[in-house]
C-alpha positions as MATLAB code, in Angstrom:
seq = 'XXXXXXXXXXXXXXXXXXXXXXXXXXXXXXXXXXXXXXXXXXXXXXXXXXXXXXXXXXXXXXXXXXXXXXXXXXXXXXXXXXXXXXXXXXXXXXXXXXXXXXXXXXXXXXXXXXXXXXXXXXXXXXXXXXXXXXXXXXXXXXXXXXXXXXXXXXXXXXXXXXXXXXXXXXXXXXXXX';
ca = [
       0.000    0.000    0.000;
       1.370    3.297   -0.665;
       0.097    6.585    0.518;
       0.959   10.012   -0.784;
       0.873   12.504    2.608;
       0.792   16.007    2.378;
       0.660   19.170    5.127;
      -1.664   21.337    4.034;
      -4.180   24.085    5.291;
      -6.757   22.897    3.768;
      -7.963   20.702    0.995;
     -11.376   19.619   -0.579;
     -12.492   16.970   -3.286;
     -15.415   18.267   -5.855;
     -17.058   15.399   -8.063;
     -19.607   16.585  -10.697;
     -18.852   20.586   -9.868;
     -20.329   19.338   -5.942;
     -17.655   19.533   -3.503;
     -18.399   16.611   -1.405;
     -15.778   16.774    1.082;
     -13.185   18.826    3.224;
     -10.982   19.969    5.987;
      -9.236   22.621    6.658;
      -5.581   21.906    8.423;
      -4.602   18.726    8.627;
      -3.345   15.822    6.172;
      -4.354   14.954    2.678;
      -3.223   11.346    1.715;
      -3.475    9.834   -1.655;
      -3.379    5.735   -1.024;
      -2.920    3.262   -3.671;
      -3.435   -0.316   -3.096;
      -1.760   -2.798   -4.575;
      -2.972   -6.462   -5.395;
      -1.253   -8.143   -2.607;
      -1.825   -5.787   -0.184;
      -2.825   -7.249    3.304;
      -5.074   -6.200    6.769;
      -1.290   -5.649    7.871;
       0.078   -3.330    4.942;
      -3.471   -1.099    6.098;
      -2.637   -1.115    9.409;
       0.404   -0.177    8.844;
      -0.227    2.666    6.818;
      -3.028    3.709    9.177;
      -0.418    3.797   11.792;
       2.062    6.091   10.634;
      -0.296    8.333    8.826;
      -1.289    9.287   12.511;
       1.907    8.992   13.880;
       3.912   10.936   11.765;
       5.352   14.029   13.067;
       5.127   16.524   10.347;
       3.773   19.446   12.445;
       5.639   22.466   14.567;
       4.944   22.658   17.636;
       2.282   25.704   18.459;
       3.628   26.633   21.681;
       7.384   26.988   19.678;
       6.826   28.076   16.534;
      10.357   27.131   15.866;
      10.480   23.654   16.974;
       9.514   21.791   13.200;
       8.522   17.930   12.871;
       7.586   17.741   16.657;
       3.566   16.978   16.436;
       1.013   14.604   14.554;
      -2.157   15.211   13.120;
      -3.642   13.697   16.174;
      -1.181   16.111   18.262;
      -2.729   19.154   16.298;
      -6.530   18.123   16.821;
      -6.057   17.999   12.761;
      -7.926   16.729    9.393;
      -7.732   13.921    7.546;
      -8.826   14.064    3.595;
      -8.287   10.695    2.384;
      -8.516    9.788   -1.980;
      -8.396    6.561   -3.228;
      -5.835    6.528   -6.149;
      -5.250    3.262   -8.011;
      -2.491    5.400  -10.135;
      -0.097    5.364   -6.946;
       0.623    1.519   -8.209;
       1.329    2.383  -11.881;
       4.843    0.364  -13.383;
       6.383    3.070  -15.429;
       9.576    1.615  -16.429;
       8.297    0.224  -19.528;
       7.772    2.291  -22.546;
       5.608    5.699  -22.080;
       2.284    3.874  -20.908;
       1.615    3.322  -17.543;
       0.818    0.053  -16.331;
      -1.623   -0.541  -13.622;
      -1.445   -4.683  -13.129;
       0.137   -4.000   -9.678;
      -3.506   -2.453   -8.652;
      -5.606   -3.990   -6.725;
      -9.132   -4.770   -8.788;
     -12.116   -2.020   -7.863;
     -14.004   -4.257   -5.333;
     -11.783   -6.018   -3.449;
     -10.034   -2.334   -3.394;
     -13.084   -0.530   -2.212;
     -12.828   -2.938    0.722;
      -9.632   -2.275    1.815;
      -9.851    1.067    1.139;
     -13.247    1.449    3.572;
     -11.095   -1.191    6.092;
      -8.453    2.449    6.147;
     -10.822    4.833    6.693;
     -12.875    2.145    9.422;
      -8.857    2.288   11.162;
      -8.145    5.821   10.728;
     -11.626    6.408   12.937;
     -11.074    3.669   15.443;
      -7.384    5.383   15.938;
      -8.508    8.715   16.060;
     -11.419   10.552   15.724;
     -13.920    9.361   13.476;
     -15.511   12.804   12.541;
     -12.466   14.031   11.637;
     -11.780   11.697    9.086;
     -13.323   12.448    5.135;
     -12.739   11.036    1.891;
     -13.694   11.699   -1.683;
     -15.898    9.237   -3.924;
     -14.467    5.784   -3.975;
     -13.709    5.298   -7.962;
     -15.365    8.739   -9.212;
     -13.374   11.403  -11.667;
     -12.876   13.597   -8.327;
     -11.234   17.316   -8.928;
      -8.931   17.915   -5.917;
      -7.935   21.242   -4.431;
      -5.196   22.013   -1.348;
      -3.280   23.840   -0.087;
       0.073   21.990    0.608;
       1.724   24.272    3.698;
       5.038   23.942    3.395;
       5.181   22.583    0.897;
       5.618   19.226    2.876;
       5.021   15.811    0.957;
       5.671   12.429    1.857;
       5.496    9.069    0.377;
       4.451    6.429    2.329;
       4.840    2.306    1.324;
       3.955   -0.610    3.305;
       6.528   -2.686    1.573;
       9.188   -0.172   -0.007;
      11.545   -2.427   -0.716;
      10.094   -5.379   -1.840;
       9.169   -3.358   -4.939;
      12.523   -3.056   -5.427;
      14.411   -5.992   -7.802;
      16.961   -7.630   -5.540;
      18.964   -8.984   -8.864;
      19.291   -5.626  -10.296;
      22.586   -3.658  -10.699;
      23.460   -0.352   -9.984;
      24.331    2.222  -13.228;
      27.830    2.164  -12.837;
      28.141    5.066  -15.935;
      25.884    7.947  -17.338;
      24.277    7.383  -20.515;
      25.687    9.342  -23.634;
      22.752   11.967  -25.055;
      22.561    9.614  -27.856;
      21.865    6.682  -25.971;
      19.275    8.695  -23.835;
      17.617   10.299  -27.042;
      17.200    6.764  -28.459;
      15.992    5.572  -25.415;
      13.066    8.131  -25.627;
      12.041    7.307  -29.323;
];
């Protein structure tokens, strides 16, 4: 599961011109769940999207990455995005096999949100439409982004080996064709 987690001041989700959700200062996380993601990748996530300390601290202003969105009293906008799991390392179209199919998905993705509230505060949690064309606005304050992935490294080919030289132009313009 991967989760896309950004500061901001506020941030709301429109589908059909109809804004449908928002918050103003907390978190807003783009997840993407991936076919063999578990109960335990959610939890995971869940965990450290609450736990993170991405915050300053109010009472000194100059004391950064000290509180949590839970530390804050903050928001949480959550988006379902199955794009998050896109291959790209293949030609110029994305592939999106490592996706988890749109039922089994909407599942998991209602088993975060169910977590997020049992963790927290379940009023303060919002998310868009599960599998709609949603239009997104924020804020990002900061800007401060994170990426977020249950399983980083097994992604990650253990066989592969390191560029050990920089490509000439011509190798990188052929490469593009």
């Amino acid at each position: 599961m991967r989760a896309v987690v950004q500061r901001v001041a506020s941030a709301s989700v429109m589908v059909e011109n109809e804004v449908i959700s928002k918050i103003s200062r907390g978190l807003m996380i783009l997840v993407g769940i991936g076919v063999d993601d578990t109960e335990a990748d959610m939890q995971q996530i869940a965990n450290k999207i609450l736990s993170l300390r991405i915050f300053n601290d109010p009472s000194h202003p100059s004391a950064m990455w000290k509180k949590s969105v839970k530390d804050i009293n903050g928001e949480i906008l959550c988006v379902s995005q199955f794009t998050l799991m896109a291959n790209t390392t293949k030609g110029n179209k994305p592939d999106f096999h490592r996706a988890m199919a749109g039922d089994q998905s909407r599942q998991m993705y209602a088993s975060l949100l169910a977590r997020l509230g049992v963790l927290y505060v379940p009023e303060k949690i919002k998310d868009g439409k599960f599998g709609a064309m949603m239009d997104v606005s924020l804020t990002n304050e900061g800007p401060v982004t994170f990426t977020l992935d249950s399983r980083k490294f097994e992604y990650v080919k253990q066989n592969s080996q390191p560029r050990t030289s920089v490509p000439e132009s011509a190798e990188v313009i052929q490469n593009l064709e």
